[in-house]
N, C-alpha and C positions, 0 to 999 in steps of 0.2 A: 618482480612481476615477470613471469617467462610467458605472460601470452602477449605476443605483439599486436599493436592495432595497426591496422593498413587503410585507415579512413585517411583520404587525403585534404580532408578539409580541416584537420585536427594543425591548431596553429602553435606557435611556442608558449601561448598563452594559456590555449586548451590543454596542453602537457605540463605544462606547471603548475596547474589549477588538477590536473589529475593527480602526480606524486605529490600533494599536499594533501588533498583528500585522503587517499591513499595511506602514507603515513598516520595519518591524525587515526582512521578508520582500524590501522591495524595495531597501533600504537594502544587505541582508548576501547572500541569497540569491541574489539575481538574478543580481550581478557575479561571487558565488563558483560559478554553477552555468558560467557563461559561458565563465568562466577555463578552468572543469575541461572544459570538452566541448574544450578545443583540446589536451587531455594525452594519455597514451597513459593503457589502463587502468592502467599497472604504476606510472605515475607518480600517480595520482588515489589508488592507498592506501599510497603511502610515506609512514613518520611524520613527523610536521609537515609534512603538506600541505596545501591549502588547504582537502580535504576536512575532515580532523578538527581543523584550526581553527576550521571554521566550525561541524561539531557541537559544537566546544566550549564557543563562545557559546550556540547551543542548549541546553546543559545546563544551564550558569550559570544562565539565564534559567528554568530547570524544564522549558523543553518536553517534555523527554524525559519528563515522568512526566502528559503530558496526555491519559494512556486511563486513567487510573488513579486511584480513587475516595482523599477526602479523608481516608478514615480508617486509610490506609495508606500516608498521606504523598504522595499527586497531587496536584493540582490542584484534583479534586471538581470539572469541567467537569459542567451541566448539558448536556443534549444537544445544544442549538440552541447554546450555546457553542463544542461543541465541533465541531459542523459548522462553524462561522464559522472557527475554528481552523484547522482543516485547509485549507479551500476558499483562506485567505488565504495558503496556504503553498504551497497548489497554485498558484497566481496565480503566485508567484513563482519556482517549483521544484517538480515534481511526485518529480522524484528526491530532494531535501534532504526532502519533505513525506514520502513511505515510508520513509526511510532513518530519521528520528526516530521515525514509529510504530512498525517492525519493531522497532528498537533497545531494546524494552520488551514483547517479548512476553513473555521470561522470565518477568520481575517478573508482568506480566500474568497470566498462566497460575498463578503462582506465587499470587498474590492468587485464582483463580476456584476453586483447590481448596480454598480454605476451611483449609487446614491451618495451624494459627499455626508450627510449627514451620518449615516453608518461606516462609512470608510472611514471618518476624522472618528466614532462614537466606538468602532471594532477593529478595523484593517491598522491605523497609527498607531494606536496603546500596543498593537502588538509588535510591530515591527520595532518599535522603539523599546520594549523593554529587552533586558539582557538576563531574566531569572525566569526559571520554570514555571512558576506563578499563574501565568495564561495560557491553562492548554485546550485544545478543541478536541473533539472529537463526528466520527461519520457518524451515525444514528440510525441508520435504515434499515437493516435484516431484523426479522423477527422470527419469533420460535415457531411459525405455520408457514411464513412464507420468507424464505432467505432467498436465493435466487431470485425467485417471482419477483421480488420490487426491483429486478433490473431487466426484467423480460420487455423493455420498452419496442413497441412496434407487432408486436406478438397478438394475436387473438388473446388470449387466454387476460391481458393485460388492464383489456378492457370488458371483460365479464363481470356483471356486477354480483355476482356470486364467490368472487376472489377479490377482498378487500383487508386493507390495511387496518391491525385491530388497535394501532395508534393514531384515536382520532382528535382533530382538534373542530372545536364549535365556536363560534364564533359572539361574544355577548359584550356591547357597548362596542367600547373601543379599546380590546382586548380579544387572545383566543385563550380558550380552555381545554386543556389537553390531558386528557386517560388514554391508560395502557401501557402495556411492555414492548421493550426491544429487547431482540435475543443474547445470549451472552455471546456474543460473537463481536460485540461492539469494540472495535479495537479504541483503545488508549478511554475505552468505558470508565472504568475503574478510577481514574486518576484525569478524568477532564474536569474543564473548572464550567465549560458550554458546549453546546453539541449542534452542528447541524442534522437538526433533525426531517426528518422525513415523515410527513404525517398522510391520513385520509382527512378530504375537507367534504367531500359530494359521494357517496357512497354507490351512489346511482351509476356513476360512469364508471366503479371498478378501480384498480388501481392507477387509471390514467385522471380520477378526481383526486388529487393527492397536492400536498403542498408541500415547499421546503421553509424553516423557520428557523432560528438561531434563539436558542431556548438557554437562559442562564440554571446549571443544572446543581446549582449553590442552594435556590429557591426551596421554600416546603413546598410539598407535593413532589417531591422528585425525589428517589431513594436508590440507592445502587445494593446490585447482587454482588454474590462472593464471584472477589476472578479468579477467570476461570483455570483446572488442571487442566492443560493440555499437551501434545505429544511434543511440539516443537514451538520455536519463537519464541519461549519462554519471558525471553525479555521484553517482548510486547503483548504490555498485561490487557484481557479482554473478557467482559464485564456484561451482563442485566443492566439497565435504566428501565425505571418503572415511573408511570407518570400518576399520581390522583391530584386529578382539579391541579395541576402545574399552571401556569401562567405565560403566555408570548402576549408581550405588548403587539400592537397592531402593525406597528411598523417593521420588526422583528419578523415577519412573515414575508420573506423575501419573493417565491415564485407561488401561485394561485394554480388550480385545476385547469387554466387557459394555457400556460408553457409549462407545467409540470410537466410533461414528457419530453418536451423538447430541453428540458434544464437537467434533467435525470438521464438522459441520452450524453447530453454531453457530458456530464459529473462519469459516467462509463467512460466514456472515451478517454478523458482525462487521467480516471485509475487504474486504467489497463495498460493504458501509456507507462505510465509509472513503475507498475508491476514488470512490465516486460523490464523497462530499465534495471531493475532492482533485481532480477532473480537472471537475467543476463550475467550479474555481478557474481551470486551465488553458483552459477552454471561452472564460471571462467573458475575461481576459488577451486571446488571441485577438482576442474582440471589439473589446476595447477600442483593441487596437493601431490595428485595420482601420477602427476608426470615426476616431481621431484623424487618419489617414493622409488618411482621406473630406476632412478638412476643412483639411489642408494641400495636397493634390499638386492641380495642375493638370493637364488632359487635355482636348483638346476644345474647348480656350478656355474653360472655367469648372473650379471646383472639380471632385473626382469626388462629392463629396457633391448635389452637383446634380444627378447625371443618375439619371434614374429608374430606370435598372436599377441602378445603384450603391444605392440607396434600398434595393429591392426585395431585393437580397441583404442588404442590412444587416437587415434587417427579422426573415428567415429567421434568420439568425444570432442575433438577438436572442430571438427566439420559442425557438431551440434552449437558449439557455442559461438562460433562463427555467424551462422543462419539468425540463431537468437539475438545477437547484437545487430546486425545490418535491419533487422525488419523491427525490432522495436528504435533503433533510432530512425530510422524512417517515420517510422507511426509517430512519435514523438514530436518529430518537426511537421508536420504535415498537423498534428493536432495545434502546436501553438502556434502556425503562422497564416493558418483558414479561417476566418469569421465561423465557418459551419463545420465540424470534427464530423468524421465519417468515423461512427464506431464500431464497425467491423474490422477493420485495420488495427484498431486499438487492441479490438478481441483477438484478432490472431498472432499481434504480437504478445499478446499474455499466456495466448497459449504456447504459443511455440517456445517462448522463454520459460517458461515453468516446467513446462512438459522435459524439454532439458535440460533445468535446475535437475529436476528427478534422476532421470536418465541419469544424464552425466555422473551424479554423485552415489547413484545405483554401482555403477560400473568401479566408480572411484571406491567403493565399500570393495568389492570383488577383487582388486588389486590391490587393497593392502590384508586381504586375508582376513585374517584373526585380528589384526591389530583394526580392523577396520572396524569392527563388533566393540570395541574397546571406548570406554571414554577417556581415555588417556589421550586421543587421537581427535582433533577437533572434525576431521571429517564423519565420523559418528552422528554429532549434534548437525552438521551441514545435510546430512540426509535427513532427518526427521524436520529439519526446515524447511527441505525444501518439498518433504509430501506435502507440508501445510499450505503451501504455495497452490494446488491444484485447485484449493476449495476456497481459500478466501478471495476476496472484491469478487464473487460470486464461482460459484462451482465450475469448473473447464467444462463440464457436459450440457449443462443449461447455457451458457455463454455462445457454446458452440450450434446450438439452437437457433438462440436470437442471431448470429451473426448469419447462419442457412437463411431464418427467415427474411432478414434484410436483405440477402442475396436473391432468392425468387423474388421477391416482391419488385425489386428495381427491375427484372429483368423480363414481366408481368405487362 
């Protein structure tokens, strides 16, 4: 690893907890993300692929229960832990590194409503099993509105002319759920439940919305093909389509009363993430393009010698510098407040994507030709990290909502 970290709160425990990730990340991930970017989609979620071999090491290992506090069987990651976490996973997979957090939203959600009956019924079975078996997935963009259902605080939000076209209706003591989610649904393809994102009250727009944990095994529930996409390849993403589905009553975690304030924080919380995680991919990047400096000749001297090669490296480094301090900032500041201020969240996703980009932009330009090449894992590290701008919602609408929260507070 030639990027040093200079956080001073980083203990002997938080660095041996990093070169372990680290290894494991470059050791398992790297080669299994490599593999799978040369698959078709249909071949990356056929059982015993290399995909769910490799979340299966992941599981063994508990990753899958590293957002998820100690007293309901996680990890109990302190914050700056868990930034390290992810960042080391992004390094080596930004698709393997969301494909493991989404994988746990269930439980996740299942754990934030406080209910023991659902925490012993979803949050245990999962933290306790060691097989890919239980996977979750997020549920919320659809094919008219992706962004929009994270536009929380926005005018437009609460127009009841812009609503959610997965609705659920409510009859006995049960709800009944029609419609599609876009294929954008990451780990779609291959969940076994979803936290899903529904309209309950049409009238208030999409701030009438609810969130539900939908077993998506059930009939009435069908999945589209996953989908071709430019990067990530190893985080397969998927259509869910509902007719007449079913959520028992209690399964209906948050109601049109804190729908916006549960869907504000669910932002906060995967923006958090995201910054950790393409921080990872940013540093990567780097590091390729620095070691490249100090092998390839050009010029008759290294490319590390020549001062414009310097001068980019420089930028590049300054970039991923910025993106690590403000998404671990936002990070700890999300899990240690009772109330996540998600504009923090948003700007450290932006800043950390923006250069993932950047960074591996520049890192293409300094190995040339060979950068064009897939011989060269920085290749596939670019096309991940465009994908990086637009998903947990577009950089340009996020950067809306986070304006908007900004006037308003200051209003």
């Amino acid at each position: 690893m030639l990027y040093k970290d200079i956080d001073q709160n980083i203990t002997n425990d938080h660095k041996a907890l990093k070169q372990s990730i680290h290894d494991f990340a470059m050791e398992v991930l790297r080669p299994a993300s490599i593999e799978l970017d040369q698959l078709t989609p249909e071949q990356v979620v056929e059982k015993n692929s290399i995909f769910y071999k490799t979340m299966q090491k992941m599981y063994e290992l508990g990753y899958h229960t590293a957002m998820l506090p100690e007293e309901v069987g996680g990890i109990g990651f302190d914050p700056l832990s868990q930034h390290i976490f992810f960042e080391e996973l992004g390094y080596a997979s930004a698709g393997f590194a969301v494909a493991i957090a989404v994988a746990a939203f269930g439980p996740l959600f299942a754990a934030m409503s406080g209910q023991p009956e659902l925490i012993g019924k979803i949050t245990l079975p999962f933290t306790q099993c060691k097989d890919v078996s239980n996977f979750s997935c997020w549920a919320i963009t659809e094919p008219n509105y992706g962004s929009d259902n994270l536009a929380v605080g926005t005018d437009h939000f609460q127009n009841p002319d812009i609503v959610q076209q997965v609705r659920a209706v409510k009859k006995g003591n049960e709800w009944i759920i029609n419609g599609q989610k876009s294929a954008w649904i990451s780990c779609g393809p291959v969940a076994d439940n979803a936290v899903l994102f529904v309209n309950i009250d049409p009238s208030m727009g999409m701030s009438g919305g609810g969130i539900c944990l939908v077993d998506l095994k059930q009939p009435g529930v069908t999945k589209g093909m996953p989908l071709d996409k430019i990067g990530q390849r190893e985080l397969p993403q998927g259509e869910l389509y509902f007719d007449d589905a079913v959520c028992p009553e209690d399964m209906m975690i948050v109601g049109p009363e804190a729908y916006s304030i549960m869907t504000s924080a669910t932002l906060a919380h995967a923006n958090a993430l995201m910054g950790a995680i393409f921080t990872g991919v940013a540093r990567s990047a780097y590091d390729l393009a620095l070691q490249h400096s100090l092998e390839r000749t050009q010029g008759g001297k290294l490319l590390s010698q020549h001062s414009l090669v310097q001068h980019k490296l420089f930028g590049m480094f300054r970039k991923v510098q910025a993106a690590r301090s403000l998404s671990r900032t936002a990070i700890t500041f999300h899990l240690t407040t009772e109330v996540p201020d998600k504009k923090f969240s948003i700007a450290a996703k932006l800043t950390s994507t923006y250069a993932a980009f950047e960074v591996a932009n520049d890192a293409v330009q300094l190995f040339g030709g060979y950068g064009l090449s897939k011989e060269y894992p920085i290749e596939k590290i670019f096309r991940d990290a465009r994908a990086g701008l637009i998903e947990d919602g577009s950089n340009d609408i996020l950067a809306i909502v986070g304006g908007n929260q900004i006037v308003k507070e200051a209003e």
